[in-house]
N, CA, C and O atoms as a GROMACS GRO file, in nm:
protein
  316
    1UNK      N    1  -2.169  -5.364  -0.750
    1UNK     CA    2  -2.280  -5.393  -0.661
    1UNK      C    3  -2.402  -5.433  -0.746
    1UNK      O    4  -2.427  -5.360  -0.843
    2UNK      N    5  -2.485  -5.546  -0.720
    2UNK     CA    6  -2.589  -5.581  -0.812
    2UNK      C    7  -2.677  -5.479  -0.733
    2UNK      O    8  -2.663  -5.421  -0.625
    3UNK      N    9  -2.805  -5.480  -0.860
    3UNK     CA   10  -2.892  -5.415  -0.846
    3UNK      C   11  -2.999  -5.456  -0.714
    3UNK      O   12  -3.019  -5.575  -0.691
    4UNK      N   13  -3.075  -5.332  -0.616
    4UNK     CA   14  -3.136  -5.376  -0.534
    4UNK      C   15  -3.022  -5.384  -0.386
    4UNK      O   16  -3.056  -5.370  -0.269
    5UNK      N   17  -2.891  -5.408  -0.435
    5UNK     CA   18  -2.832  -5.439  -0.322
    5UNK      C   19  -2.764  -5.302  -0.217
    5UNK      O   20  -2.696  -5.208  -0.258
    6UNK      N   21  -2.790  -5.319  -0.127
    6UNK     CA   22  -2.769  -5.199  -0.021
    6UNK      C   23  -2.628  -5.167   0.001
    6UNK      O   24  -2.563  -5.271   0.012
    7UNK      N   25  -2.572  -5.083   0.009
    7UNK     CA   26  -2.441  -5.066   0.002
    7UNK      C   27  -2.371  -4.952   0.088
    7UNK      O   28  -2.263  -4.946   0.146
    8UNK      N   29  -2.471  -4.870   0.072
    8UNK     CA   30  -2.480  -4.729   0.162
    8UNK      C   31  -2.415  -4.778   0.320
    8UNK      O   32  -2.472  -4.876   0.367
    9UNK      N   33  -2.302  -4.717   0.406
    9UNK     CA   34  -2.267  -4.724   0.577
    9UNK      C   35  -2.386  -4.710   0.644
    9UNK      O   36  -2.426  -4.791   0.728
   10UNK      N   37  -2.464  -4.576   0.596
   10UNK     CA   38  -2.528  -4.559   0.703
   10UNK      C   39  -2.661  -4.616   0.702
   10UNK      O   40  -2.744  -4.613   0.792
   11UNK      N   41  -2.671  -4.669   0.583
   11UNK     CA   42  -2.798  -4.765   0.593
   11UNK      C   43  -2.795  -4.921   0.617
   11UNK      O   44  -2.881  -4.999   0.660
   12UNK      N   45  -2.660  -4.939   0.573
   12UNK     CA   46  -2.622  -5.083   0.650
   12UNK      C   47  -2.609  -5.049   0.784
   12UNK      O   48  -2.642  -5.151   0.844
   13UNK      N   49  -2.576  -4.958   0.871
   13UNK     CA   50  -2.612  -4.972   1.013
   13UNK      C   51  -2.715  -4.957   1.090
   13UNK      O   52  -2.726  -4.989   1.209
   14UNK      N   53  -2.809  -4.896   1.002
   14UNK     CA   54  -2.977  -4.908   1.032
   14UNK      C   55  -3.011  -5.058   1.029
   14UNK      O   56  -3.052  -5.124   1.124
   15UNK      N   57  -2.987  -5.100   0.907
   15UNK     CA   58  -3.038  -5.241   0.885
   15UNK      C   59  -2.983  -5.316   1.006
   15UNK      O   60  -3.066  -5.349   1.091
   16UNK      N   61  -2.884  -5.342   1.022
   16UNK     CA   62  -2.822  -5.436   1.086
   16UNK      C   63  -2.901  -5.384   1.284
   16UNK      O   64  -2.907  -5.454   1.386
   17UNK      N   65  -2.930  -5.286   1.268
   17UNK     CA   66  -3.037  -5.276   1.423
   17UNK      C   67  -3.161  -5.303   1.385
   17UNK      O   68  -3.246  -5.261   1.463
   18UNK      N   69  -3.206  -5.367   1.279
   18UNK     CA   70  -3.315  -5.358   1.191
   18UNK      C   71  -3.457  -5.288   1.205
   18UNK      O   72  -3.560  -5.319   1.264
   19UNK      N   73  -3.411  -5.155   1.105
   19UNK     CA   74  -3.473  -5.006   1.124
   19UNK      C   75  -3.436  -4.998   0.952
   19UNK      O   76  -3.336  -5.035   0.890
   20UNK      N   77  -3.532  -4.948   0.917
   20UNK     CA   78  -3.574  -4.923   0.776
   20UNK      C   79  -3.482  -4.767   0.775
   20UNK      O   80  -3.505  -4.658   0.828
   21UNK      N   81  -3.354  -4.825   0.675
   21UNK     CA   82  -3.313  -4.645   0.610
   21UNK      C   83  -3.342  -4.559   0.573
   21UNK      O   84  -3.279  -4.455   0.557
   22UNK      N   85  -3.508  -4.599   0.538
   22UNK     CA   86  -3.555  -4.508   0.433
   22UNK      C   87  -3.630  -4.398   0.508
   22UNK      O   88  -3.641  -4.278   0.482
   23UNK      N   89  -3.679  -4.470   0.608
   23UNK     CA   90  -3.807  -4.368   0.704
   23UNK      C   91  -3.789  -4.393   0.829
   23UNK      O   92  -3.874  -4.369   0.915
   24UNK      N   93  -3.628  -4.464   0.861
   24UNK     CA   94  -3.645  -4.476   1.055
   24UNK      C   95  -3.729  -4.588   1.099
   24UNK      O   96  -3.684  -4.640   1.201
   25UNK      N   97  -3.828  -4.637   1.059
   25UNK     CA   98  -3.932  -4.782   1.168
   25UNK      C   99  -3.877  -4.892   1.174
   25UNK      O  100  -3.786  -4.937   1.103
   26UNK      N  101  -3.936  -4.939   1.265
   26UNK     CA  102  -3.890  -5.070   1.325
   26UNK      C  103  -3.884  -5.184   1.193
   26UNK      O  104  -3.998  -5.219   1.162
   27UNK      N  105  -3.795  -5.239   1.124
   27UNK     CA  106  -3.895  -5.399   1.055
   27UNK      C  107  -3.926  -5.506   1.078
   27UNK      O  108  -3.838  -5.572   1.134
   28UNK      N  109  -4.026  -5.560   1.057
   28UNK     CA  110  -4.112  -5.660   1.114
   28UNK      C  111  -3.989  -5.832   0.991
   28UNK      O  112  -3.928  -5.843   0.884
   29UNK      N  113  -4.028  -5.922   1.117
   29UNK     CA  114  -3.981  -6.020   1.077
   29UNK      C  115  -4.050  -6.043   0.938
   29UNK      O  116  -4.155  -5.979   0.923
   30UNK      N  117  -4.016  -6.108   0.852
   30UNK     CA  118  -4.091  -6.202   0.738
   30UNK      C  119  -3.995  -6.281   0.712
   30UNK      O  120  -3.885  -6.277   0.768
   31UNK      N  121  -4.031  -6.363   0.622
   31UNK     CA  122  -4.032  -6.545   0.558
   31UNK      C  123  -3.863  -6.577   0.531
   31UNK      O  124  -3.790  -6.495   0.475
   32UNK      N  125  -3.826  -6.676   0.569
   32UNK     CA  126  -3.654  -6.745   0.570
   32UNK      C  127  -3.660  -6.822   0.484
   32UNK      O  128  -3.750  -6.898   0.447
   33UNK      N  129  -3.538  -6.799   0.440
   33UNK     CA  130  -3.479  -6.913   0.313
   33UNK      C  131  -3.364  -6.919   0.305
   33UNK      O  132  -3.299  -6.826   0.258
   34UNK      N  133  -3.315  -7.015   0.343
   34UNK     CA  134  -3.180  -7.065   0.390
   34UNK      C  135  -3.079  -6.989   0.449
   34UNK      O  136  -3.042  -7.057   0.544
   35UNK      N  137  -3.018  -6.893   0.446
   35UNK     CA  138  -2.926  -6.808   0.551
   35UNK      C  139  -2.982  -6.725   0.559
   35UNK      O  140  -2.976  -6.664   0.665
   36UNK      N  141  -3.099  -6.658   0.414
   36UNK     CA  142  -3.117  -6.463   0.438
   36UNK      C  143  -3.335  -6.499   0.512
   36UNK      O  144  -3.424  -6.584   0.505
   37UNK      N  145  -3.309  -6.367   0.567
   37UNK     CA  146  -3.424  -6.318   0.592
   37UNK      C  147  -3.509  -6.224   0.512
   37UNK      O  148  -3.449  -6.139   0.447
   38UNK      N  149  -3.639  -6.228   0.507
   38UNK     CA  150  -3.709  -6.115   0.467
   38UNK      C  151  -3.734  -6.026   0.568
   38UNK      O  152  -3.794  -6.069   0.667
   39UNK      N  153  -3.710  -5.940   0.564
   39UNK     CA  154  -3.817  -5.802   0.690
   39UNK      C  155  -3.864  -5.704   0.583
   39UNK      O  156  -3.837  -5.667   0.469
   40UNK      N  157  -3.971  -5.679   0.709
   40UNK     CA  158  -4.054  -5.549   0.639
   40UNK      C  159  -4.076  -5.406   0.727
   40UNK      O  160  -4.061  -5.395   0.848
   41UNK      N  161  -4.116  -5.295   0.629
   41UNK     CA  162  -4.094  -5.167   0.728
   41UNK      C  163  -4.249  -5.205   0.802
   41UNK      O  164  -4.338  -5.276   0.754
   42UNK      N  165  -4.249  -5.162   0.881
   42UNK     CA  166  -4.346  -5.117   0.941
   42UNK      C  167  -4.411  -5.037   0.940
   42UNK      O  168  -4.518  -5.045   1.000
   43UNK      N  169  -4.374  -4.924   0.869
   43UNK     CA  170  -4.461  -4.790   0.854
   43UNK      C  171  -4.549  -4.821   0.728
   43UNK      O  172  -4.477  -4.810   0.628
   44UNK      N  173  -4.668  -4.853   0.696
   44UNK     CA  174  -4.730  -4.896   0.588
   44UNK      C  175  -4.807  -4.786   0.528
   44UNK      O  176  -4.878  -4.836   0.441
   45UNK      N  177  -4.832  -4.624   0.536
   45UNK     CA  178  -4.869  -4.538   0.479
   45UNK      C  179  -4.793  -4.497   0.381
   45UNK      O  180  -4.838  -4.458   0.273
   46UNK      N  181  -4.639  -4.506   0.419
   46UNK     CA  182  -4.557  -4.408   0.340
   46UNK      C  183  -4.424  -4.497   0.295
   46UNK      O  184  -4.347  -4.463   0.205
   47UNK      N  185  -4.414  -4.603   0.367
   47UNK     CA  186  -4.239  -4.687   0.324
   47UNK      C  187  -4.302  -4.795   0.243
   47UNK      O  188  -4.310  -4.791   0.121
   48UNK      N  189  -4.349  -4.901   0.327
   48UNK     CA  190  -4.373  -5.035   0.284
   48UNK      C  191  -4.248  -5.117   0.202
   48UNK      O  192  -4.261  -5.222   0.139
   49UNK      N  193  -4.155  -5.059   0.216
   49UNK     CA  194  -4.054  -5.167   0.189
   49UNK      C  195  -3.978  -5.282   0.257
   49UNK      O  196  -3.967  -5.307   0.377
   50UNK      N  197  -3.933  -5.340   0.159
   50UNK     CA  198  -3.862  -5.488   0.213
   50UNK      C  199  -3.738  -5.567   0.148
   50UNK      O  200  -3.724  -5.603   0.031
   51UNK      N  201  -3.641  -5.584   0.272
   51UNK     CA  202  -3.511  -5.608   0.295
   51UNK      C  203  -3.485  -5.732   0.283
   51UNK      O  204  -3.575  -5.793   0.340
   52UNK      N  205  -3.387  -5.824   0.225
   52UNK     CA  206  -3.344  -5.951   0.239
   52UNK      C  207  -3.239  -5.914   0.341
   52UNK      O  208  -3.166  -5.817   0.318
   53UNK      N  209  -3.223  -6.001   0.474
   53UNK     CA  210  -3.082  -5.958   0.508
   53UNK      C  211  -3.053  -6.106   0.557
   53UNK      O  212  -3.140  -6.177   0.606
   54UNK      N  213  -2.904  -6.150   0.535
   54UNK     CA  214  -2.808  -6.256   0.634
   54UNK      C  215  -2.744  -6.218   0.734
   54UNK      O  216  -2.645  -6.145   0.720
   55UNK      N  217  -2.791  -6.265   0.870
   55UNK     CA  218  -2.668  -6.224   0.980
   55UNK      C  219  -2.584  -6.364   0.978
   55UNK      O  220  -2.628  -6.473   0.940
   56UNK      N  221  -2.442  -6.332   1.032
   56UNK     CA  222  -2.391  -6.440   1.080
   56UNK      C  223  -2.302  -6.376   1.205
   56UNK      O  224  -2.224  -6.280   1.207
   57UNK      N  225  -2.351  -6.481   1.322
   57UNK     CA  226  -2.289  -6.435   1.425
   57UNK      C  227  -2.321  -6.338   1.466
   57UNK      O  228  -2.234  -6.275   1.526
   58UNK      N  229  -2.469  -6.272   1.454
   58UNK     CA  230  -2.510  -6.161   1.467
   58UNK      C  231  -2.508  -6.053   1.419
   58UNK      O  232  -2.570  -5.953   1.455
   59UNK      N  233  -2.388  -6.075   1.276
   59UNK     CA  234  -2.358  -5.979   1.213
   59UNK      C  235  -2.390  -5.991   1.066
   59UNK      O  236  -2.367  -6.095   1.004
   60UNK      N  237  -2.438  -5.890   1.014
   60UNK     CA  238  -2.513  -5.820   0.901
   60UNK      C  239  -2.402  -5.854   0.798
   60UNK      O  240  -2.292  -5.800   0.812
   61UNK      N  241  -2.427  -5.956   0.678
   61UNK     CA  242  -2.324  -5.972   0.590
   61UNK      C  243  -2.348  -5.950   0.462
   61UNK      O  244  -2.280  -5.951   0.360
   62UNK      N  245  -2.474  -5.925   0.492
   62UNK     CA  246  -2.566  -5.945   0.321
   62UNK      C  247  -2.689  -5.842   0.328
   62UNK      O  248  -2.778  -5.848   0.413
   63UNK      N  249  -2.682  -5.770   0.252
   63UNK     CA  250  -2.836  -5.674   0.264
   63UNK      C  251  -2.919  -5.680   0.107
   63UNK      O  252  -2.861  -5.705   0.002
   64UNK      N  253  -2.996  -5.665   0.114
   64UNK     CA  254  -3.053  -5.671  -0.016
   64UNK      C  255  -3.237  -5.597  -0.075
   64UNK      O  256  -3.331  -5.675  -0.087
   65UNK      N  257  -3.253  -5.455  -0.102
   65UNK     CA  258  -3.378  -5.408  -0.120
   65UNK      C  259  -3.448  -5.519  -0.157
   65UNK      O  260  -3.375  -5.588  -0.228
   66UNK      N  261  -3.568  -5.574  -0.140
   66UNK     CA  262  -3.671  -5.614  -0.207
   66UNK      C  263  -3.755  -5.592  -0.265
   66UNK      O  264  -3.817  -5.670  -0.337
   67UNK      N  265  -3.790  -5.389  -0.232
   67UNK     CA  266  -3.924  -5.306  -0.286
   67UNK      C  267  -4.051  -5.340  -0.226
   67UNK      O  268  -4.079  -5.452  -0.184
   68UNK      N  269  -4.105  -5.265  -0.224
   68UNK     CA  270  -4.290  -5.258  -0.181
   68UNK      C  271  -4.303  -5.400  -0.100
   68UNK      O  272  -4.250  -5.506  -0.132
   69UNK      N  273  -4.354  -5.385  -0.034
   69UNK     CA  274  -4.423  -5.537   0.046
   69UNK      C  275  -4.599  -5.479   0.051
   69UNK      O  276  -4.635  -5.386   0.124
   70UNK      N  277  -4.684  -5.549  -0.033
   70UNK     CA  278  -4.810  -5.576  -0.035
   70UNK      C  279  -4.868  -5.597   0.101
   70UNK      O  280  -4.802  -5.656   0.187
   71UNK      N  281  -5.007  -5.546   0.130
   71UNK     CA  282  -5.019  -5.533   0.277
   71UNK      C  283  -5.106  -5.655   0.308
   71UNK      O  284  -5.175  -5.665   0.410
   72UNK      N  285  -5.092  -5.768   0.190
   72UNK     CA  286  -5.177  -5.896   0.228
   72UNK      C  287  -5.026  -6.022   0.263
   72UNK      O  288  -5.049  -6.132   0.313
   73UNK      N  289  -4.889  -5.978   0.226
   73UNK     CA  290  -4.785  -6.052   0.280
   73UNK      C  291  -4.771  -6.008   0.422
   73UNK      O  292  -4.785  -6.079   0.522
   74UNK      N  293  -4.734  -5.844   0.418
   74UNK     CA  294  -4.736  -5.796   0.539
   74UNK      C  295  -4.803  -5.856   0.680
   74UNK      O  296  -4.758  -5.895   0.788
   75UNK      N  297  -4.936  -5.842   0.622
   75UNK     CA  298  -5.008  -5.901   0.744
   75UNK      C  299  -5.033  -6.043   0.750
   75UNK      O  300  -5.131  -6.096   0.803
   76UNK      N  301  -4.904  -6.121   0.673
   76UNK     CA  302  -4.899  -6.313   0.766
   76UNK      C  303  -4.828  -6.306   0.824
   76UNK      O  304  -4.795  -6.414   0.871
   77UNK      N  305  -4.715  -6.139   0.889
   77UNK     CA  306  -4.581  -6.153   0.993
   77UNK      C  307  -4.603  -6.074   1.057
   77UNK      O  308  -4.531  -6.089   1.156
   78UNK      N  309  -4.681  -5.963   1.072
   78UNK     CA  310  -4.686  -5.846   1.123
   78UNK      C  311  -4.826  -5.902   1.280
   78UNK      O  312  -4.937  -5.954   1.290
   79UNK      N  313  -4.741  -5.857   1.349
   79UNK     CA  314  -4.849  -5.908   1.524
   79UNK      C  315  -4.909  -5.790   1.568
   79UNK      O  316  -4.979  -5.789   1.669
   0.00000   0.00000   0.00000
């Protein structure tokens, strides 16, 4: 498994309802690049992390930590 990459069941089934493993919140959409997505946690006191993920077909094929999301990216996706 490369580094960063999510691997864990029960956190690939968080992700894939896209809910942060780490602390339970919702994640907020962020920025696309060609199949994968960025999301971010939503809880910005205590998580602030961020996920690459690919669905295909609705389904979760690719997960990938990103670490910390800065709260000046955060807030160009966050409504």
């Amino acid at each position: 498994m490369r580094p960063g990459e999510v691997g864990e069941k029960r956190a690939l089934r968080l992700l894939a309802r896209r809910i942060c493993p780490e602390c339970g919140n919702d994640l907020v959409f962020g920025p696309r690049g060609g199949a994968a997505m960025n999301f971010y946690c939503s809880e910005r006191d205590d998580c602030r992390l961020g996920y690459s993920l690919t669905f295909v077909d609705g389904l979760l094929v690719f997960a990938e930590r990103i670490g910390e999301v800065d709260d000046a990216r955060f807030a160009m996706y966050a409504k």
